[in-house]
C-alpha positions in Angstrom: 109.8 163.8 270.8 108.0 162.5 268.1 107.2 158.7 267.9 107.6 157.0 264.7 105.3 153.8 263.6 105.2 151.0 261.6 101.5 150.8 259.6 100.9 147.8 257.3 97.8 147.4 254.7 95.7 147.7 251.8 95.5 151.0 249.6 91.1 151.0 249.1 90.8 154.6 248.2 92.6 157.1 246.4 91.0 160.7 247.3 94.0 162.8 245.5 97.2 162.0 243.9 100.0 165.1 242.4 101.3 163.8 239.2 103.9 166.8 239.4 104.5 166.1 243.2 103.6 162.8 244.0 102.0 163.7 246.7 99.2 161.3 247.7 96.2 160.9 249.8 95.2 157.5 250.5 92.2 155.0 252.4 94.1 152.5 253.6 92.7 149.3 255.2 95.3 148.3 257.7 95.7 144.7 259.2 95.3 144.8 262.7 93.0 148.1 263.0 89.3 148.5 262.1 88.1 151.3 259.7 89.7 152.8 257.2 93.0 155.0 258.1 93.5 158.3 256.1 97.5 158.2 254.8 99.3 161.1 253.6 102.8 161.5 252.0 105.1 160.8 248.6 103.0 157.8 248.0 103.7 158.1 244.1 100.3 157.4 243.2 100.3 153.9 243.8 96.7 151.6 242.4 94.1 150.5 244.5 95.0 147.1 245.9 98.4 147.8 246.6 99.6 146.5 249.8 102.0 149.5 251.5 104.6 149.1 254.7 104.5 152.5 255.8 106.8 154.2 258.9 105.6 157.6 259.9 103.8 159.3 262.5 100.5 160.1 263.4 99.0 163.7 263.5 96.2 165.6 263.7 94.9 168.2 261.1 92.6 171.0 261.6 90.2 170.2 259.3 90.6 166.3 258.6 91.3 165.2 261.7 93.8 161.8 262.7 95.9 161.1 259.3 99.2 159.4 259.3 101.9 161.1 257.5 104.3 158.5 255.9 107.7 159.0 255.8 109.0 156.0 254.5 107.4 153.3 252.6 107.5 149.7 250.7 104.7 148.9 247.8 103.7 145.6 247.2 101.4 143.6 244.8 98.5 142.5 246.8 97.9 139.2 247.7 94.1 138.8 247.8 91.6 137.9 245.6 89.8 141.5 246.6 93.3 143.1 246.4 94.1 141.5 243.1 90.7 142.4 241.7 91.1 146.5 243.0 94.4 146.5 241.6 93.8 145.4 238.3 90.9 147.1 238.0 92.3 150.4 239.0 93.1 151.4 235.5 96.9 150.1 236.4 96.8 147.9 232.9 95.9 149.2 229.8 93.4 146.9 228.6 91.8 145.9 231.9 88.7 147.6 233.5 86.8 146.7 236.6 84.7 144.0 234.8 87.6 142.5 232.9 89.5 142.0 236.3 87.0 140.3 237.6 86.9 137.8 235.1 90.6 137.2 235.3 90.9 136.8 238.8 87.6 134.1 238.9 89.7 132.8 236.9 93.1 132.2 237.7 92.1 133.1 241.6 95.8 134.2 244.4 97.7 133.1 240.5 96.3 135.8 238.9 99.8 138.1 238.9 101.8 135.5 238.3 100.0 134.4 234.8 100.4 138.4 233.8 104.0 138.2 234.7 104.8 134.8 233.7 102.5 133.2 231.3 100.4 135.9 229.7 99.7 133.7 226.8 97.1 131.9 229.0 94.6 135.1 229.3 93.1 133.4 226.4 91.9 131.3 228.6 89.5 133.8 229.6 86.2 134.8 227.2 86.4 138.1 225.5 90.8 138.6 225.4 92.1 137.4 222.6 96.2 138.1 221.1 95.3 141.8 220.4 94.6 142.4 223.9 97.3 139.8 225.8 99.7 142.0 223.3 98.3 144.9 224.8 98.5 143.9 228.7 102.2 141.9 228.5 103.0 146.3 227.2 101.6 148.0 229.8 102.7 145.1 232.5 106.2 145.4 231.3 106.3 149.4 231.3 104.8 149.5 234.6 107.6 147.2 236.0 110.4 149.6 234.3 108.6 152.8 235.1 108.1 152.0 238.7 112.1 151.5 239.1 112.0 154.6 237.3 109.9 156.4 239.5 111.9 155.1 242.9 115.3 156.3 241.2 113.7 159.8 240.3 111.7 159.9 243.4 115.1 159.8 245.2 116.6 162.9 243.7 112.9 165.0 244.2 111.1 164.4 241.1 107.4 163.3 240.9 105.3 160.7 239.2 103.9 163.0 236.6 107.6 164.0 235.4 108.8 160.4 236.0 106.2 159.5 233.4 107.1 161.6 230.7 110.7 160.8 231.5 110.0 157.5 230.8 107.6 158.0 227.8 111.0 159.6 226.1 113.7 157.3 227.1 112.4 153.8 228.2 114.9 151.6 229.3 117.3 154.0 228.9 115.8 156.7 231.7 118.3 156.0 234.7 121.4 156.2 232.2 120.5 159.0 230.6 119.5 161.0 233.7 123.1 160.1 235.4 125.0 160.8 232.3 123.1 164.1 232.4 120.2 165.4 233.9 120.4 168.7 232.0 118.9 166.8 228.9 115.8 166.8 230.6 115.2 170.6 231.0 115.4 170.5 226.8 113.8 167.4 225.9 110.9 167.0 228.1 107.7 169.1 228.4 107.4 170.8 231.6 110.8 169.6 232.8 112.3 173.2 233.2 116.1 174.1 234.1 115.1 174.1 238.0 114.0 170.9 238.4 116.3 169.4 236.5 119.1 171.6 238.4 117.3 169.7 242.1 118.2 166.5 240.0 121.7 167.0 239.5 121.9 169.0 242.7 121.1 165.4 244.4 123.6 163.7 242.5 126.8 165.3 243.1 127.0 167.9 240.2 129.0 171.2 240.8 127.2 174.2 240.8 130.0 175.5 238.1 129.5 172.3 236.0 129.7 173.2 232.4 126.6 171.0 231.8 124.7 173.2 234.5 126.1 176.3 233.3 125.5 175.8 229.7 121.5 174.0 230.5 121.1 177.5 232.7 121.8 180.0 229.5 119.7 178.1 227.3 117.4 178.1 230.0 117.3 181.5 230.1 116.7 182.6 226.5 113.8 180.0 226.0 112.3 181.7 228.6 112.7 184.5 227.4 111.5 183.6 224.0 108.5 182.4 226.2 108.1 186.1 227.2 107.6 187.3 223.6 111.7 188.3 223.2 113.2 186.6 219.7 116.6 187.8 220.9 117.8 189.1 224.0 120.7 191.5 224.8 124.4 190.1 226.0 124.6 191.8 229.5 121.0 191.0 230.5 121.7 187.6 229.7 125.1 187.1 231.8 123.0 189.0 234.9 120.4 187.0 234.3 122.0 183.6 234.2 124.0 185.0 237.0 121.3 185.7 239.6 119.4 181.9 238.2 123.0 179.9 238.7 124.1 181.6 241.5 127.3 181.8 240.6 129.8 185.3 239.3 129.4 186.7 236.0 132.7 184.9 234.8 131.8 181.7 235.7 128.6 182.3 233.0 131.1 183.6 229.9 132.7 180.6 229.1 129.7 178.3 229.1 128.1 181.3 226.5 131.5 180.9 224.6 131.2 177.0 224.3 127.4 177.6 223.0 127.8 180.0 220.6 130.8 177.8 219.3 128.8 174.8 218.9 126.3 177.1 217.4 123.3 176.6 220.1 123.5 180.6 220.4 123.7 182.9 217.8 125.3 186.4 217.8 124.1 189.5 215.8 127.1 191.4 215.6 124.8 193.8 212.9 122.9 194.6 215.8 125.0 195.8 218.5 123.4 198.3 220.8 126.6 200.6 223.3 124.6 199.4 226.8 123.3 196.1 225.7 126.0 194.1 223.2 125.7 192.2 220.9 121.8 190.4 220.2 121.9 186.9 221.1 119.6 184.0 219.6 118.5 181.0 219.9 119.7 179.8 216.0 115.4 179.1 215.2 114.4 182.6 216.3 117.2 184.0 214.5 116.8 182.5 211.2 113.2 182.7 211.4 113.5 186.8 212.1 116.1 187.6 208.9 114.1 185.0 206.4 110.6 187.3 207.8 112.7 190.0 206.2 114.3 188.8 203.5 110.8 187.3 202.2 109.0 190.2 202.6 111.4 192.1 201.3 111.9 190.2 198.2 108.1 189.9 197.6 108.0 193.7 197.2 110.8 194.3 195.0 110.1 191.4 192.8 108.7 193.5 189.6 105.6 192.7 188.1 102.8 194.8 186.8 99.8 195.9 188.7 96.8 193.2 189.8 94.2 195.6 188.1 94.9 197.9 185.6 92.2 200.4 186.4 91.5 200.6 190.3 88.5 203.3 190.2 86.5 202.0 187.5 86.8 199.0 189.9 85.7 200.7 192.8 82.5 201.9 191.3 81.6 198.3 190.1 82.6 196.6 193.6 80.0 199.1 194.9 77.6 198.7 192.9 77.8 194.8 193.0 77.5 195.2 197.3 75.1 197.7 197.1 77.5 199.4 199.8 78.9 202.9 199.9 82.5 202.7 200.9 84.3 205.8 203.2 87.3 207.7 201.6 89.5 205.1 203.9 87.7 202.1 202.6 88.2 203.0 199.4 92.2 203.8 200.4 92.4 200.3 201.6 90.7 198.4 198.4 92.7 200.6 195.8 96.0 199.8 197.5 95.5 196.4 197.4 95.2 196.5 193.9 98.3 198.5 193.5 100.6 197.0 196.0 102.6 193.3 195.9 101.8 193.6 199.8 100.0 195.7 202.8 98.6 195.7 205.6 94.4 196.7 206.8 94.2 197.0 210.9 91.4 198.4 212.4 89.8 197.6 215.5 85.6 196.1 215.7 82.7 198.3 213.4 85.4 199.6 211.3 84.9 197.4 207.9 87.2 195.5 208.1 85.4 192.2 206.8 83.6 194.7 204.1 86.8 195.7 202.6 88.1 192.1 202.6 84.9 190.9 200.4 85.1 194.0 198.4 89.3 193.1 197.4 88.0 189.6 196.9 84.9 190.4 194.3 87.5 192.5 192.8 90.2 189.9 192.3 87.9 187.2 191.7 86.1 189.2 188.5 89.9 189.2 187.2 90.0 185.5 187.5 92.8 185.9 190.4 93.2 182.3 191.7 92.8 183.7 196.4 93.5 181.8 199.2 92.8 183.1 202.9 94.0 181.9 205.7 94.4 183.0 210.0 95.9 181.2 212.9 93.3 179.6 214.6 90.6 176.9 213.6 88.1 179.5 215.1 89.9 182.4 213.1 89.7 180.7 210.3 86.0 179.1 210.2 85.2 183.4 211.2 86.7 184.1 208.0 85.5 181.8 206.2 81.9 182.7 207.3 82.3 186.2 206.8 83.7 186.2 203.0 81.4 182.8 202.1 84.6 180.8 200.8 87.4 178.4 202.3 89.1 179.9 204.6 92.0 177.1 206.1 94.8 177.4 209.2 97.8 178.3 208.0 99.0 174.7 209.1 96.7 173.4 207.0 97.5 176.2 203.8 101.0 175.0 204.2 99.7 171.5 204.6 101.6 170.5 207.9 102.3 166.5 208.2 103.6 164.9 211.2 104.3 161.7 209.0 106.5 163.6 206.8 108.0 165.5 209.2 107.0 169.6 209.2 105.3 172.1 206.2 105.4 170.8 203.1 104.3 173.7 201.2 108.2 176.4 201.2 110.1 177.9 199.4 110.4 174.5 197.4 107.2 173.4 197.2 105.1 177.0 197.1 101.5 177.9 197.5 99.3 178.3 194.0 97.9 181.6 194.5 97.5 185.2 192.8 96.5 186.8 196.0 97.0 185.9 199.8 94.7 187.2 202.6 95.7 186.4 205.8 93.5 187.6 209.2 94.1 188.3 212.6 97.8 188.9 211.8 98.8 190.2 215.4 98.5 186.3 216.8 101.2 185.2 214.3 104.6 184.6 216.2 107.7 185.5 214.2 108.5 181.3 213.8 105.3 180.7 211.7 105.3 183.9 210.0 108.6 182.7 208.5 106.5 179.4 207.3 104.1 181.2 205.7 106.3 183.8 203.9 108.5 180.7 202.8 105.6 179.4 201.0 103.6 182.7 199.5 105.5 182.5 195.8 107.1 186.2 195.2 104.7 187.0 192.4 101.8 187.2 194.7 100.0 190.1 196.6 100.4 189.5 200.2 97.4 191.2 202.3 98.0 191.3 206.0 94.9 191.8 208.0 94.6 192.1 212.1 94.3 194.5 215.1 97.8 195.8 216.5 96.1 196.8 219.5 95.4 193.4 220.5 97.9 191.7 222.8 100.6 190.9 221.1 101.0 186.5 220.1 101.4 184.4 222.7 104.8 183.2 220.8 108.3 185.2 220.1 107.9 188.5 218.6 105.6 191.1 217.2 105.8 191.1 213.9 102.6 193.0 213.0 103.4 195.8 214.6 107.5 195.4 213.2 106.1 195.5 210.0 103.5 199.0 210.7 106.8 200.4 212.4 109.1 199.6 209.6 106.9 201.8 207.1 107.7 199.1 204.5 104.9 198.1 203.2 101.3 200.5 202.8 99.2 200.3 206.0 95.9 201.3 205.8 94.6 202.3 209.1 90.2 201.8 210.3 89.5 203.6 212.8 85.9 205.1 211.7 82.8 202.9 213.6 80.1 202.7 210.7 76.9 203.2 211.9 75.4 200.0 212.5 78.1 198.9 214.7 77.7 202.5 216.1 74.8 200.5 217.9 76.8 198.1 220.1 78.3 198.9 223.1 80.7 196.3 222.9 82.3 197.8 219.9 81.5 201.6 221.3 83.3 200.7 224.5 86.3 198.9 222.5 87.0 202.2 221.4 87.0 203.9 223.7 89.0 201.9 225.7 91.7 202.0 223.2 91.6 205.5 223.4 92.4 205.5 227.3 88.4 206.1 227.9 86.5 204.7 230.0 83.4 202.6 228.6 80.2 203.7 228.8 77.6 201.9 231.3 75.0 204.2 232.3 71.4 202.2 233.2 70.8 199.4 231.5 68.8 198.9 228.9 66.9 195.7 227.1 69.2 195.4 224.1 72.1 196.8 225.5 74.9 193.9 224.5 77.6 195.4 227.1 77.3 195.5 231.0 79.6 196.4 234.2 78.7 194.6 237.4 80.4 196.2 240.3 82.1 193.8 243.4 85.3 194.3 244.9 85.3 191.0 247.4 86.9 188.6 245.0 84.7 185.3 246.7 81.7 187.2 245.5 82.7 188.1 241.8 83.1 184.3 241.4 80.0 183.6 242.7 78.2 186.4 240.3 80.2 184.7 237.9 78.6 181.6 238.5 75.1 182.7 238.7 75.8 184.6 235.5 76.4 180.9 233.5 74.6 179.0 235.3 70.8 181.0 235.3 71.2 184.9 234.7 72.9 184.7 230.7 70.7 181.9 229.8 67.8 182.6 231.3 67.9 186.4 229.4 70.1 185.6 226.3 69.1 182.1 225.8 72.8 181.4 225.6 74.2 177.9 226.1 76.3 178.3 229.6 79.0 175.6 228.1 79.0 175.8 224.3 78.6 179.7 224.0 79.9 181.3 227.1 83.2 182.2 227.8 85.2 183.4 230.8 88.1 185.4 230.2 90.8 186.0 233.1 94.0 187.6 232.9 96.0 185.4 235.2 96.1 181.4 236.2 96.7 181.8 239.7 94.5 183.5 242.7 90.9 183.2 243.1 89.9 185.0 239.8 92.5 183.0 238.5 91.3 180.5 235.6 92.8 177.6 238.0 90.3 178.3 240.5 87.1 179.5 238.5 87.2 175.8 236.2 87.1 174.0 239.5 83.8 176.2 240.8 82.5 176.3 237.2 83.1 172.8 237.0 81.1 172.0 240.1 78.3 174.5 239.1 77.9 173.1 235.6 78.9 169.8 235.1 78.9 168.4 238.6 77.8 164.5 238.0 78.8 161.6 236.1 82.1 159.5 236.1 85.0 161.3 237.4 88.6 160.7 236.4 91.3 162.1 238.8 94.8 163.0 237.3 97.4 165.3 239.6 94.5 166.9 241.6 92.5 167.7 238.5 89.2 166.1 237.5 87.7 165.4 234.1 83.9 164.4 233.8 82.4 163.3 230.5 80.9 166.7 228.7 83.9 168.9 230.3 85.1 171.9 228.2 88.3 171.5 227.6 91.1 173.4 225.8 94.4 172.0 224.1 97.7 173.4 225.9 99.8 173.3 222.9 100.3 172.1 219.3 100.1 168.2 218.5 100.7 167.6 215.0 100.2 164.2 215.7 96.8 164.5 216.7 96.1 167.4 214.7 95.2 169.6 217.8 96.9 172.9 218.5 97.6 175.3 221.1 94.2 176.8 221.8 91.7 174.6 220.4 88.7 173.9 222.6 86.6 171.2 222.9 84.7 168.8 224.7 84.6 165.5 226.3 82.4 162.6 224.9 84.0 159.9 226.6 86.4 158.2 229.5 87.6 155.2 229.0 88.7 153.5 232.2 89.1 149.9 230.6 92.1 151.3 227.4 93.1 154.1 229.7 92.0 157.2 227.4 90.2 160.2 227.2 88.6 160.9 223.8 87.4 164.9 223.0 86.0 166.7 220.8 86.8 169.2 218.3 85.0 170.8 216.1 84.8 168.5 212.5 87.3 165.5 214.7 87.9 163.4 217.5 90.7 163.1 219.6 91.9 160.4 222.0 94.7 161.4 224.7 96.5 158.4 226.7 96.0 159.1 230.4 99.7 159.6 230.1 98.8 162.8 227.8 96.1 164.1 229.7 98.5 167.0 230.9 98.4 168.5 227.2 94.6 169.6 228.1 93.0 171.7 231.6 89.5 172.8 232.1 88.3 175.6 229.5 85.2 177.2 230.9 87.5 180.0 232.1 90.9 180.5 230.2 93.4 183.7 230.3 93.1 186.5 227.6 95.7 185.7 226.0 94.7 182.2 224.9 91.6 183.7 223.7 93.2 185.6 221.0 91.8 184.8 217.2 88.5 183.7 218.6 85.0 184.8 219.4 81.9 183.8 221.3 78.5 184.8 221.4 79.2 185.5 225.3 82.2 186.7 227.5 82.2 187.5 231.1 85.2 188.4 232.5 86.6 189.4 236.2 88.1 192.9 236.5 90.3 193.0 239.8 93.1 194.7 241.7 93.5 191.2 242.5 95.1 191.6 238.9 97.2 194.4 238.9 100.3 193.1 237.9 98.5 192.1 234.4 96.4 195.2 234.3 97.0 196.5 231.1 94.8 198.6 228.4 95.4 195.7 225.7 94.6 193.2 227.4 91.0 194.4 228.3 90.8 195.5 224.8 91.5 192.3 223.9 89.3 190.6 226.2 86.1 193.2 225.0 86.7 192.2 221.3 86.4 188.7 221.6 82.4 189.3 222.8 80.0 189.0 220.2 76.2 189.6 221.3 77.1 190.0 224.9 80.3 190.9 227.3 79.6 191.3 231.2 83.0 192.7 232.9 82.8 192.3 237.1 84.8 193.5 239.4 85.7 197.5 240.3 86.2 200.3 238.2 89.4 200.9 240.1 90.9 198.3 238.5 89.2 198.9 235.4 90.5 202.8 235.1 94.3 201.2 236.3 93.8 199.0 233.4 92.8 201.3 230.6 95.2 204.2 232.4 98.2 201.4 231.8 99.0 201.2 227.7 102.6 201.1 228.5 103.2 197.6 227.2 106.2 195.1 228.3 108.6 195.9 225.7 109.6 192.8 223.2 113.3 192.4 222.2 113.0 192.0 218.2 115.2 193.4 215.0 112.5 193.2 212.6 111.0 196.4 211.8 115.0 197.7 212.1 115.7 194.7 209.7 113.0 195.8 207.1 113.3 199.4 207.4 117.4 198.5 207.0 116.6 196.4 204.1 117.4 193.1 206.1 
């Protein structure tokens, strides 16, 4: 039988805390035993200093020998000078560092709390905090006192500190109501806050599995993570299976909560689009409008009449040729001449097939016409490409459409539209179906649209797959590249792209000094990452002179496992950037000079899904992490710090729109589930002097062999093709 104790002491160590779990490991110093005692359990990350009463019991673990695992516990404010001076200085007040503490507590000595709590005012007391400050610490003293009742009342029902937090940030005061008036709403209004955990929430506080609230928070559920998947709709019987199998309860136990959404318009059906097997098409109302105004935009862009851009289209193409000193193929030519016929098309082509040429040639064209051109692409890195490539402004198409948090969403639409003759807009394929209806709101209908990208990249990371709708619908002219010009004839990158869109496998042969492409073959995954490591850390810049940080890149195609790009940042991490002040958040470290990558869009900051950057600085003291971007700054709030991870290895698909002078990617069976030929593709393309694959070329050939791609559940080429 298991004895059960009664520890009491001081927190002096934290050596890791869960935000998502709450799950700590802790030093503690206990009162009437020597040393330091190593405490496990759902500590809820409390600050150094704290003063616990812990029951548990002890135990042994292989590999870290006596710890006491607490089952129970009461926190306290410690006592002490020493205690007061580790707690305070733990980073648990915004606006108090390990030097300020100090000061406060030489100060006001075992009185210290009490001033904080009681008589803030009198911090001015002490040299260097003036009102600005006391404002700041009275804030953060207050919030920690609500979010730590918080935290005990979610804690109870199995939710961590990390969600407590951002529970709190959202509702303040209000947390506790909210939660036990429903704690559905959090599964919608809350980042990371899914249906399930929400569901172990209400589970712990009486709800019925049949509950409307439940029943109705589990559909919705559903079709956002669907649209997660890449689906704008999805079909009526996969949905009631679907919510079904999640809720656990019978199919007609799901139709009335569906009824109740679709009449409160949450769900939308598409009666127009009813397949015999499936049903009707159901939406969430977004995704829906987002999908017909795609197609009505487009559509009324074409029709709208106007005469041609340039009245004579050869005469043009001798001059553009002249002026470039260039030659064009038959399909170059093809592509430049029906831009200057068409109101909108598309040019897709994969690397080495001229794409960028034709682009400058359209734009010397258009420009000698006095054609006012804007260009735009998806990313910050797509962008700044494009803007190198054709030497003029090239802008996101947030910025294009001049996004403002203040204001509240685009302000360039269908109200306000963009001044422009001609619109280029690159790496098309990334563009999800919700901003493409943005940008089409905003392109004014006497303007030639030019779509530009490579459908044989993975598709975006968001809803749909609208380049490739709008090939499939046959609506608008598509010119297709697929001729390699001879100087990119040269690179193996762009050799082996090819072929491995065409089901080949790439060339490797022996290696050569200026070869640019290279297969390394391992099939233990423990040793790919340590090739991968040596790779950045010596081989690549020892031989390529490239930067192991600011110009290589690991690509991987999954998060988890030990190719995974959880795993590789932390050995990356350790290889490259292994010193200097750490900062632990939910078992992840961050180090001043960290690569870092931004896990989705902030308009408030001005960041966006995908942007990476680095860290210049961690402030302990104002509790903020500052990174970063390229032409901007931005500071993150501890409390933020889960909108960024470690970016010296990130998946494929986050790569998209970019490019570096150096990829190295893993290539495993480990992988198979994501083995797919677009996805290497993908990965190859993003390499521009140098891509090292390693792995086997088992899982290479299952890769390449594999071009049957998840299907996506979208209207739009049927609603183009059907005239909307």
């Amino acid at each position: 039988m298991t004895m059960t104790t009664q520890l009491h002491g001081q927190i002096e160590r934290l050596s890791f805390e869960s935000l998502e779990t709450g799950f700590t490991i802790a030093q503690v110093k206990c009162d009437d035993m020597a040393g330091l005692v190593t405490v496990v359990g759902t500590l809820m990350s409390p600050p150094v200093g704290t003063r616990l009463v812990m029951t548990g019991e002890w135990q042994t673990h292989a590999r870290f020998g006596r710890q006491f695992k607490v089952v129970e516990f009461r926190a306290y404010a410690p006592s002490s000078i020493g205690g007061i001076k580790k707690y305070l200085g733990s980073g648990l007040i915004k606006g108090i560092g390990g030097k300020m503490a100090d000061k406060i507590v030489s100060h006001f000595g075992k009185e210290t709390l009490t001033v904080i709590e009681k008589e803030t005012h009198r911090l001015a007391e002490v040299g260097g905090i003036g009102k600005k400050r006391i404002a700041m610490i009275k804030k953060a003293w207050d919030d920690q006192h609500e979010i730590r009742d918080v935290m005990i009342f979610l804690q109870s029902h199995g939710v961590g500190t990390g969600f407590a937090t951002r529970i709190f940030k959202r509702y303040g005061g209000d947390t506790i109501r909210v939660v036990q008036e429903n704690p559905y709403v959090l599964a919608t209004e809350i980042t990371g806050i899914g249906f399930k955990t929400s569901d172990t929430i209400a589970a712990s506080m009486g709800f019925s599995p049949t509950s409307p609230f439940r029943v109705m928070a589990g559909i919705l559920y559903s079709l956002r993570t669907s649209s997660e998947d890449g689906h704008v709709y999805y079909p009526y019987t996969a949905l009631l299976g679907q919510c079904s199998e999640l809720l656990g309860v019978d199919k007609e136990s799901v139709d009335p909560g569906l009824r109740q959404l679709i009449a409160e318009k949450k769900i939308i059906v598409d009666s127009h689009s009813i397949h015999p097997d499936h049903g009707p098409s159901l939406y969430l109302p977004p995704l829906f409008h987002s999908e017909r105004g795609v197609a009505l935009r487009l559509l009324n862009l074409i029709q709208n009449s106007q005469p041609r851009l340039i009245p004579e289209a050869q005469s043009e193409l001798a001059w553009v040729e002249q002026r470039l000193s260039i030659s064009l193929a038959p399909r170059q030519k093809e592509a430049v001449k029906t831009a200057m016929e068409s109101k909108a098309m598309v040019i897709t082509g994969g690397p080495g097939t001229g794409k960028t040429t034709i682009i400058n040639a359209i734009l010397k064209i258009f420009s000698r016409q006095n054609k006012k051109i804007l260009l735009c692409a998806p990313t910050g890195r797509a962008a700044k490409r494009m803007g190198e490539t054709t030497g003029r402004t090239a802008k996101t198409i947030h910025r294009l459409l001049e996004f403002s948090y203040k204001e509240g969403g685009f302000q360039r639409n269908e109200r306000h539209p963009l001044s422009c003759d001609v619109l280029v807009v690159d790496e098309t394929s990334m563009i999800d179906i919700l901003l493409m209806y943005q940008l089409l709101k905003a392109v004014p209908f006497e303007s030639t649209l030019i779509l530009v990208g490579d459908v044989n990249q993975l598709p975006s990371v968001g809803a749909g797959n609208v380049l490739s709708d709008i090939i499939s619908s046959a609506t608008v002219p598509v010119v297709t590249l697929n001729e390699i010009f001879r100087q990119a004839s040269m690179s193996k990158i762009i050799v082996n792209a090819h072929r491995i869109n065409q089901g080949k496998l790439p060339y490797t042969g022996e290696a050569s000094a200026g070869d640019d492409y290279y297969f390394i073959e391992q099939e233990e995954p423990e040793k790919v990452v340590e090739i991968i490591i040596e790779l950045l850390s010596h081989r690549i810049p020892r031989r390529f002179n490239h930067d192991p940080v600011d110009d290589i890149q690991v690509l991987t195609p999954m998060h988890k496992g030990t190719l995974g790009s959880e795993n590789l940042n932390k050995c990356l991490q350790e290889a490259l950037n292994k010193n200097g002040f750490t900062l632990e958040r939910g078992g992840r470290i961050f180090r001043v000079n960290d690569k870092v990558m931004q896990l989705r869009n902030n308009y408030d900051k001005d960041v966006f899904n995908g942007d990476i950057g680095k860290i210049t600085k961690i402030d302990p003291e104002n509790q903020n992490v500052r990174v970063a971007y390229e032409g901007k700054e931005v500071a993150y709030d501890y409390m933020d710090l889960d909108e960024i991870q470690l970016a010296y290895a990130i998946s494929v698909h986050k790569s998209q729109g970019s490019e570096y002078p150096a990829v190295v990617m893993p290539v495993s069976t480990q992988h198979y589930i994501l083995l797919q030929r677009n996805l290497i593709y993908t990965g190859v393309t993003r390499g521009r002097d140098l891509v090292v694959l390693v792995g086997t070329k088992k899982a290479l050939a299952m890769a390449i062999g594999n071009d049957k791609t998840r299907e996506r559940y979208t209207h739009l080429a049927m609603r183009l093709s059907e005239r909307a």
